[in-house]
C-alpha positions in Angstrom: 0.0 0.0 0.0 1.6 3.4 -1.1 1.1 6.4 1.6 2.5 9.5 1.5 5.2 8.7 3.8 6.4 6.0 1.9 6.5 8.1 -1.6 8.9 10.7 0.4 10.8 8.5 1.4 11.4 6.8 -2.0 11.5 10.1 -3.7 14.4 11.1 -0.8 16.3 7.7 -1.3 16.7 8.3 -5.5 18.3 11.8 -4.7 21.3 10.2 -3.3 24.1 10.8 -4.8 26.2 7.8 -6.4 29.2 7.2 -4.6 27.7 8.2 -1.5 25.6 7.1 1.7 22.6 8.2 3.8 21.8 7.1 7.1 18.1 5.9 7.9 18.0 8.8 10.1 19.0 11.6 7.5 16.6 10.0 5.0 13.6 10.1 7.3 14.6 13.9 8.7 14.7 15.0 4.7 11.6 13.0 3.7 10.1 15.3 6.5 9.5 12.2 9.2 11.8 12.9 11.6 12.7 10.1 14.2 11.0 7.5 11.5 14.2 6.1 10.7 12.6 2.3 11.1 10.0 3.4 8.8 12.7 4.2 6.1 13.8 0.9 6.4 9.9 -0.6 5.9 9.9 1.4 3.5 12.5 0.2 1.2 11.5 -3.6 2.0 8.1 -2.7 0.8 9.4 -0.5 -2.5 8.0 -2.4 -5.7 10.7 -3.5 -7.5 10.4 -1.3 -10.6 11.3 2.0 -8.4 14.7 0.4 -8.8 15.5 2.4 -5.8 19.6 2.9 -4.9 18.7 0.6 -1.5 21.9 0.0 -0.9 23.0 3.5 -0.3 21.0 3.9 2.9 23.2 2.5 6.1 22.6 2.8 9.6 23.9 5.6 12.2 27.6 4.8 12.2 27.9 4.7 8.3 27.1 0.9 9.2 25.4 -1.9 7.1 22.5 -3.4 9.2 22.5 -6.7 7.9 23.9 -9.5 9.4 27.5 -10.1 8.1 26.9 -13.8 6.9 24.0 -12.5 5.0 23.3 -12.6 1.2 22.1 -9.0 1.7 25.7 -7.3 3.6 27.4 -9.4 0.8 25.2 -7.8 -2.3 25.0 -4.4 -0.4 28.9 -4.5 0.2 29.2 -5.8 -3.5 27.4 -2.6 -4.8 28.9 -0.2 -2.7 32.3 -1.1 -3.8 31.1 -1.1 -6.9 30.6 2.8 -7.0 34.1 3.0 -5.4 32.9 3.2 -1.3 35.2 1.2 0.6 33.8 -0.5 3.4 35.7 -2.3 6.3 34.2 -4.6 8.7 30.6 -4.0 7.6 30.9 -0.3 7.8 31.5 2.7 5.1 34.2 5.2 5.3 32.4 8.7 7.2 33.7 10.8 3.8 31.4 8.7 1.7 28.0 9.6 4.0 25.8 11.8 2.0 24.7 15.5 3.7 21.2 15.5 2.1 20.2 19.2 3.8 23.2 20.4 1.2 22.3 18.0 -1.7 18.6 18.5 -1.9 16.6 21.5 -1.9 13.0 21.0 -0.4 10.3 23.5 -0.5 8.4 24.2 2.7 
């Protein structure tokens, strides 16, 4: 079911920049949901496929992947950020590569 909240926080996920990261957090402040930071990360489980939203991009506080390391998801989210030339280290992201989305994207109020 699409909601509002869920369409703002797609909309916020697609403006990140390749090469770069954006912490749950930061996606949920931008997308105007402050403190929803769990919601972002409903959200992007429940994203229909053809969004082909940049997933990936989005770690937790601490420029850390939240899945578990064995997992086929920290091995395809590591896979991709390396891909776009992030380096990540024991499951976590170098801090340069973290995304300040108040500078990046312009919102409207």
């Amino acid at each position: 079911m699409r909601t509002d909240a869920l369409e703002a926080i797609w909309r916020t996920v697609r403006c990140i920049p390749r090469g770069q990261v954006a912490t749950y957090g930061a996606i949920a402040r931008q997308a105007g949901l402050p403190g929803r930071a769990r919601l972002v990360g409903h959200a992007l489980k429940v994203a229909p496929a053809r969004l082909r939203l940049p997933w990936y991009r989005v770690v937790a506080a601490g420029e850390r992947i939240t899945f578990p390391r064995s997992s086929r998801q920290h091995a395809e989210q590591s896979r991709r950020l390396r891909a776009e030339g992030i380096k990540v280290t024991n499951g976590r992201v170098a801090r340069r590569t973290a995304a300040d989305l108040d500078a990046i994207l312009w919102k409207p109020r």
